[in-house]
C-alpha positions as CSV (number, residue, x, y, z in Angstrom):
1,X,12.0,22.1,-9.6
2,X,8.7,21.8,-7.9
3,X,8.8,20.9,-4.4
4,X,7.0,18.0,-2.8
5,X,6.0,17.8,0.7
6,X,5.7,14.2,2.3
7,X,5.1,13.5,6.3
8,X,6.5,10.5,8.1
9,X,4.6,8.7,10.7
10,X,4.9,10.2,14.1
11,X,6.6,7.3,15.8
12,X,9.8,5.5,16.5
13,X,11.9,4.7,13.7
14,X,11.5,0.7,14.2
15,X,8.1,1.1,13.2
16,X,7.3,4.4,11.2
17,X,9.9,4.9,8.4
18,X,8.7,2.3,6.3
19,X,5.7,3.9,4.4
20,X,6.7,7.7,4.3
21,X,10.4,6.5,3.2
22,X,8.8,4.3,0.4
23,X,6.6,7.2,-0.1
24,X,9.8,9.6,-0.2
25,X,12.0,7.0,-2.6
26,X,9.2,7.2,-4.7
27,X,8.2,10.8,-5.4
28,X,12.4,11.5,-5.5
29,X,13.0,8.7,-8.0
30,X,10.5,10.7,-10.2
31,X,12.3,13.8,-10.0
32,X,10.2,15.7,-6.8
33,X,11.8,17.4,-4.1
34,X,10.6,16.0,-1.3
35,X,10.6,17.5,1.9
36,X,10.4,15.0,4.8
37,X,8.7,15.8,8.7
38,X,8.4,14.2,11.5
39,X,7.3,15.8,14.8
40,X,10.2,13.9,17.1
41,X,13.5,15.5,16.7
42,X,16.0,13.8,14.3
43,X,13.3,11.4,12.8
44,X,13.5,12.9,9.5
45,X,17.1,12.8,9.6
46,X,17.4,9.4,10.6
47,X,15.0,8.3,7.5
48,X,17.2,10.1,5.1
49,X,20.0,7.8,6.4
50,X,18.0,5.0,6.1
51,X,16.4,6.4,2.5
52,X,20.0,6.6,1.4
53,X,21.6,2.8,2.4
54,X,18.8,1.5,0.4
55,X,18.8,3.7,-2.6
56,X,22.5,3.1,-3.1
57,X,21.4,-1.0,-2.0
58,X,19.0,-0.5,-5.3
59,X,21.6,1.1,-7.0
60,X,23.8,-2.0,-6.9
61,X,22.0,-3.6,-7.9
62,X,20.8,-2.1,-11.3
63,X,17.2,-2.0,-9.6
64,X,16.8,1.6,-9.0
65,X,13.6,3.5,-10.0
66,X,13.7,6.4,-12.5
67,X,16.4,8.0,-14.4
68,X,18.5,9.9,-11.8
69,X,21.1,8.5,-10.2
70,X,20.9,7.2,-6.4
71,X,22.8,10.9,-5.4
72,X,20.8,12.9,-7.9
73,X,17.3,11.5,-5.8
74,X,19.1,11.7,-2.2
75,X,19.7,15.5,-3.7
76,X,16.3,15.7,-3.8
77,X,15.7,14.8,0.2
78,X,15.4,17.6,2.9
79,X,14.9,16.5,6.5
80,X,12.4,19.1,9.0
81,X,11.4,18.9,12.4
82,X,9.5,22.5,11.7
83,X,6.4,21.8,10.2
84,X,5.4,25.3,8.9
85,X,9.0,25.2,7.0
86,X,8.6,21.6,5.7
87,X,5.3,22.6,4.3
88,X,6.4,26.0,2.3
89,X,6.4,25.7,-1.0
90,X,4.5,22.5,-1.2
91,X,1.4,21.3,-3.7
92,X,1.5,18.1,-2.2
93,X,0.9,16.7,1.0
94,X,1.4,12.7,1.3
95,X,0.3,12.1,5.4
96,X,1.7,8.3,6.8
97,X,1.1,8.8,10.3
98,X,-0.5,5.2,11.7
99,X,-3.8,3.7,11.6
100,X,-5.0,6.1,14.7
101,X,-8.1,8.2,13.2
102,X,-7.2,11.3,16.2
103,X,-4.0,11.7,15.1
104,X,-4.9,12.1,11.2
105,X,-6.9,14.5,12.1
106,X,-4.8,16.1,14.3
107,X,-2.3,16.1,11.5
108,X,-4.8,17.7,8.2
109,X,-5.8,20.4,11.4
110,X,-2.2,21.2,11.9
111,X,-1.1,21.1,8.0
112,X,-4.3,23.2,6.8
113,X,-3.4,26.1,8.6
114,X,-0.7,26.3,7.0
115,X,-1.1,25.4,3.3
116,X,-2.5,27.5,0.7
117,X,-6.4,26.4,-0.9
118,X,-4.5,24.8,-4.0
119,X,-2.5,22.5,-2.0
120,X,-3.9,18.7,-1.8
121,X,-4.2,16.8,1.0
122,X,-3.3,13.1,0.9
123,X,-3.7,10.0,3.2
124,X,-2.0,7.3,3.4
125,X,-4.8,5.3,5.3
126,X,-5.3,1.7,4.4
127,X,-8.6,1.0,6.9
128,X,-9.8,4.6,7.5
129,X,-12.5,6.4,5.0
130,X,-11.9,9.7,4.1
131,X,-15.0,10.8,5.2
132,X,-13.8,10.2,8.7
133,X,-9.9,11.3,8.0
134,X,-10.9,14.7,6.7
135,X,-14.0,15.3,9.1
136,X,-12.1,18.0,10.8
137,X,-10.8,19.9,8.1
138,X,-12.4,23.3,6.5
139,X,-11.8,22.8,2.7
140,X,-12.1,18.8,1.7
141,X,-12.5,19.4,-1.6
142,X,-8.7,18.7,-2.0
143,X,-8.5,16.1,0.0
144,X,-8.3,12.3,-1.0
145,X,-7.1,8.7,0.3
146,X,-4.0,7.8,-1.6
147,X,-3.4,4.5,-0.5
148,X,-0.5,2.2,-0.8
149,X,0.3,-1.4,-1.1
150,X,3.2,-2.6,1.6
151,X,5.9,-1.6,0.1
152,X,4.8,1.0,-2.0
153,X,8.2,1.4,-4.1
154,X,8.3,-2.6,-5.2
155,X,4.1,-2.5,-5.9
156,X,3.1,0.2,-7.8
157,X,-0.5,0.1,-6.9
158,X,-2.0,2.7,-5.8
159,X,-6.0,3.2,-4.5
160,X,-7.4,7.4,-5.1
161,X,-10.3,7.1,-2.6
162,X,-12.9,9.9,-3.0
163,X,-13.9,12.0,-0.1
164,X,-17.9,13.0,-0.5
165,X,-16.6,16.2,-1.5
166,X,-13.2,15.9,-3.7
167,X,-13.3,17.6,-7.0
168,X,-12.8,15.7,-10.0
169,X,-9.2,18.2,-10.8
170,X,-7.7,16.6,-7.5
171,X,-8.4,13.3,-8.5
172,X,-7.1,13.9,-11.9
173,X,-3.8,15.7,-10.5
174,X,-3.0,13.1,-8.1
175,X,-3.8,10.2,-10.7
176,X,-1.1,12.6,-13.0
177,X,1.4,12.3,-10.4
178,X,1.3,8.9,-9.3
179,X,1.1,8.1,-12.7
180,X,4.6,10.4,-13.8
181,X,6.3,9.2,-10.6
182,X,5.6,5.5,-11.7
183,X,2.7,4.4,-9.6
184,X,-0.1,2.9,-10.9
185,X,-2.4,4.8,-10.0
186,X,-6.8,3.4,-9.8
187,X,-9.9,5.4,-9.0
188,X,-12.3,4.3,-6.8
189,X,-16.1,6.3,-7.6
190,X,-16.9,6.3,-4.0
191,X,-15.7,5.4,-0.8
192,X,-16.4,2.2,0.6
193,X,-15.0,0.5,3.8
194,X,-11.6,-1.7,3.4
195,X,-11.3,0.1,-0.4
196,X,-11.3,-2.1,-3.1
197,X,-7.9,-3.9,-2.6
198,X,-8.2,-5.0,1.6
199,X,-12.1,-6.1,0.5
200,X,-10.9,-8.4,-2.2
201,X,-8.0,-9.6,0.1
202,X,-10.3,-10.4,3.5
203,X,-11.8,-12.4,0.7
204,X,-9.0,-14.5,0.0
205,X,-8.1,-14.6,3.9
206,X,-11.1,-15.4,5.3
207,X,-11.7,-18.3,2.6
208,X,-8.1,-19.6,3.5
209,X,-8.6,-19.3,7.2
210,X,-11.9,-21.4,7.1
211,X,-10.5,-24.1,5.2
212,X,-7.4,-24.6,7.4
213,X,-9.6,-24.3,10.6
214,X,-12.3,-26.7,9.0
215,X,-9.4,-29.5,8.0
216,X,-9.9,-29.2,4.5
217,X,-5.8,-28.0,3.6
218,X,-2.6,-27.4,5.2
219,X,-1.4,-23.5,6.3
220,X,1.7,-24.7,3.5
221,X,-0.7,-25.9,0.7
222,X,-3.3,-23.1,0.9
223,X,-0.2,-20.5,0.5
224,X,0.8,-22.8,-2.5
225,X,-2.7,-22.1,-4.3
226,X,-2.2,-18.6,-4.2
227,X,1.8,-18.7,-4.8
228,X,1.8,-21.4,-7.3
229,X,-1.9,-21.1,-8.5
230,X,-4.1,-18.1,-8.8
231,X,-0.9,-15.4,-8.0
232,X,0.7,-16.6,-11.1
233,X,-1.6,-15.4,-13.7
234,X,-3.0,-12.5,-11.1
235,X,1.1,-10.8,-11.1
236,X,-0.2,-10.2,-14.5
237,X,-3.8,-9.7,-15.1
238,X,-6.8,-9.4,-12.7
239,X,-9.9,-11.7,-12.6
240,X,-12.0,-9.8,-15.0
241,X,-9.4,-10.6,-17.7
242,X,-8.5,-13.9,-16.5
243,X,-12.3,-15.1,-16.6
244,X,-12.7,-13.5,-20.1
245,X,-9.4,-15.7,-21.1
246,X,-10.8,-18.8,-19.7
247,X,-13.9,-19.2,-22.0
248,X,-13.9,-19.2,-25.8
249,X,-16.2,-16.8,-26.7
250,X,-15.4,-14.3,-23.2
251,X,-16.5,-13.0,-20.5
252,X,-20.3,-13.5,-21.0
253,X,-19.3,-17.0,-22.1
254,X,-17.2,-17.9,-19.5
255,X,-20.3,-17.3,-16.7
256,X,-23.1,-19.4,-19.3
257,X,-20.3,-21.9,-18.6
258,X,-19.2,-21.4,-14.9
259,X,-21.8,-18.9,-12.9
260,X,-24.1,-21.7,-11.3
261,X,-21.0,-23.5,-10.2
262,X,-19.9,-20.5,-8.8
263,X,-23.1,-19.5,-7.2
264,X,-22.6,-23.2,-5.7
265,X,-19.7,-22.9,-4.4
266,X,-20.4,-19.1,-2.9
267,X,-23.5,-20.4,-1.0
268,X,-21.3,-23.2,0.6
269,X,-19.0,-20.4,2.3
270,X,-19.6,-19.9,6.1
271,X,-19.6,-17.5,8.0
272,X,-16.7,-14.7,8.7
273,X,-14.4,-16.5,10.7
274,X,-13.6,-15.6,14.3
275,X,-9.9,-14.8,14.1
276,X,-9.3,-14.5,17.6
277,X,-12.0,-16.1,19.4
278,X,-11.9,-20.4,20.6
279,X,-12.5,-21.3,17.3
280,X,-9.3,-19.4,15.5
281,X,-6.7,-21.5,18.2
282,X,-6.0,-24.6,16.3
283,X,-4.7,-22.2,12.9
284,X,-2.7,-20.0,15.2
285,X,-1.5,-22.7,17.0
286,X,-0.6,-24.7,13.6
287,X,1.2,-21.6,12.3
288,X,2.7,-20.7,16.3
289,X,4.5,-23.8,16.5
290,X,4.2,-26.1,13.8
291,X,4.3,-25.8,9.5
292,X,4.6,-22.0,9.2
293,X,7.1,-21.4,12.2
294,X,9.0,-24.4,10.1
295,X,8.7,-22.9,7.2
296,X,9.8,-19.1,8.6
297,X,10.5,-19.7,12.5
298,X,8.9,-16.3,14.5
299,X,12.3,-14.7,15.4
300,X,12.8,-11.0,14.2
301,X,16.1,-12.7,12.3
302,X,14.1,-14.9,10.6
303,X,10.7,-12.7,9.7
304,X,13.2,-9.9,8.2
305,X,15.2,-12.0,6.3
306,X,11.6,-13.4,4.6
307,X,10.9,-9.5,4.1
308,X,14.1,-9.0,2.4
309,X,13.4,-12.0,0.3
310,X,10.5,-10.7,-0.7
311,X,11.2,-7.5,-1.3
312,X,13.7,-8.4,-3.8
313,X,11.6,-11.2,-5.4
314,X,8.8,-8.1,-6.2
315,X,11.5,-6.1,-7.5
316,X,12.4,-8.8,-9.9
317,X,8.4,-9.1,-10.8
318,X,8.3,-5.7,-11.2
319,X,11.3,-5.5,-13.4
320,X,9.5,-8.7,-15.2
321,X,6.0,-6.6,-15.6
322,X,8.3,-3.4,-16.8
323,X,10.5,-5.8,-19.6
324,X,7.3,-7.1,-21.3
């Protein structure tokens, strides 16, 4: 069986585990030895333990990626504090260190060394361009953003950034394997700050923020538009498709029919929000102490409970999306 070679972040377990185990659950649940590193002693270890509550958690409860069995993946799952062994015998390299652009580089130094030409190079980046990830390494031909949405094994998306320099093959092998191991998997041409998905979201957020700073809706109706509104139809098809829906004749249609309005309502937009200046106060204060701490108080009990609620709500969309 062909090995795979994933590294966890290098930090404490409260906060690293939860991209490079997502990572790990994923490439394992499509039948990929993966070989998990972390550069503090027993890290790796510990993420198997954690890798294996949840698998047998998904298990239960007939939610469990793939066709092996919760043991046949945890099989699969090799813990290393040696870097030169986790990396022997890999063809893939899935870096989740955090958002720190030093240490990435630090990382792709340290794992180039000691990978063969053929082996690609991966980031797990959500807000760093490869340009700037892979600045420091010798070959970047092989190397690419692959970049997760939080949690990667209950949303399959999956953003294949370009470096300047990446050949078409790596883009085409790491679209194959996200695509076997049951991502789903989209190319971006070029890279672009935030990526595709984070531009289109600071969209959404910065829209929402203005209109509960300007008085216009409340922190609980805005979430309602999106929950009960626009994230309906958008579990299930993007806004290309949904404005090509919405008019009888398409897409060309649908902007004869709606373009000036939205042109209108575009130009009445303000400016990008100050999130943490004066003017932001009044939102974090409404959400600090009043409709979203009611709705979810600020407590660490609370806040993971709503995780867990969410993560199992996705699994059920997902389950949903995979049914029909």
């Amino acid at each position: 069986m062909t090995k795979f070679q994933t590294i966890l972040p290098f930090l404490s377990p409260a906060f690293s585990g939860l991209i490079g185990r997502s990572w790990a659950m994923v490439f394992a649940s499509g039948g990929y030895r993966v070989k998990i590193y972390d550069n503090q002693p027993g890290q790796a270890t510990k993420a198997i333990t954690e890798i294996r509550k949840q698998l047998e958690e998904l298990e239960g409860a007939h939610m469990l990626r793939g066709v092996l069995s919760a043991e046949q993946q945890l099989a699969l799952l090799s813990s290393h504090d040696d870097l030169s062994q986790a990396l022997d015998g890999a063809f893939f390299v899935q870096e989740c260190v955090f958002e720190q652009l030093e240490v990435k580089q630090k990382v792709f130094r340290d794992v180039e060394r000691l990978v063969g030409k053929a082996v690609i190079l991966s980031s797990s980046t959500s807000c760093l361009v490869p340009s700037s990830v892979f600045s420091q390494v010798q070959d970047r031909s092989r190397c690419l953003v692959s970049h997760p949405v939080n949690p990667p094994y209950y949303v399959k998306l999956v953003e294949l950034v370009p470096h300047p320099e990446t050949l078409a093959t790596v883009m085409d092998a790491t679209h194959a394997l996200m695509t076997k191991v049951g991502q789903a998997p989209v190319r971006l041409k070029k890279e672009i700050d935030g990526f595709a998905l984070n531009r289109v979201q600071a969209a959404i957020i910065a829209e929402s923020w203005r209109l509960v700073q300007d008085g216009v809706i409340s922190v609980k109706d805005i979430d309602l538009v999106m929950s009960e509104g626009l994230g309906m139809r958008y579990a299930f098809i993007g806004p290309m498709e949904t404005m090509h829906l919405n008019a009888p004749e398409g897409l060309e249609d649908y902007m004869a029919r709606y373009g000036e309005g939205i042109r209108r309502v575009l130009g009445s937009f303000g400016p990008v929000p100050d999130f943490c200046g004066a003017g932001a106060k009044g939102v974090v204060e409404v959400t600090r102490n009043g409709e979203m701490c009611e709705l979810i108080p600020g407590d660490q009990q609370h806040l993971l409970a709503r995780k867990e609620r969410r993560d199992q709500l996705l699994m059920l969309l997902a389950k949903l999306k995979k049914d029909h």
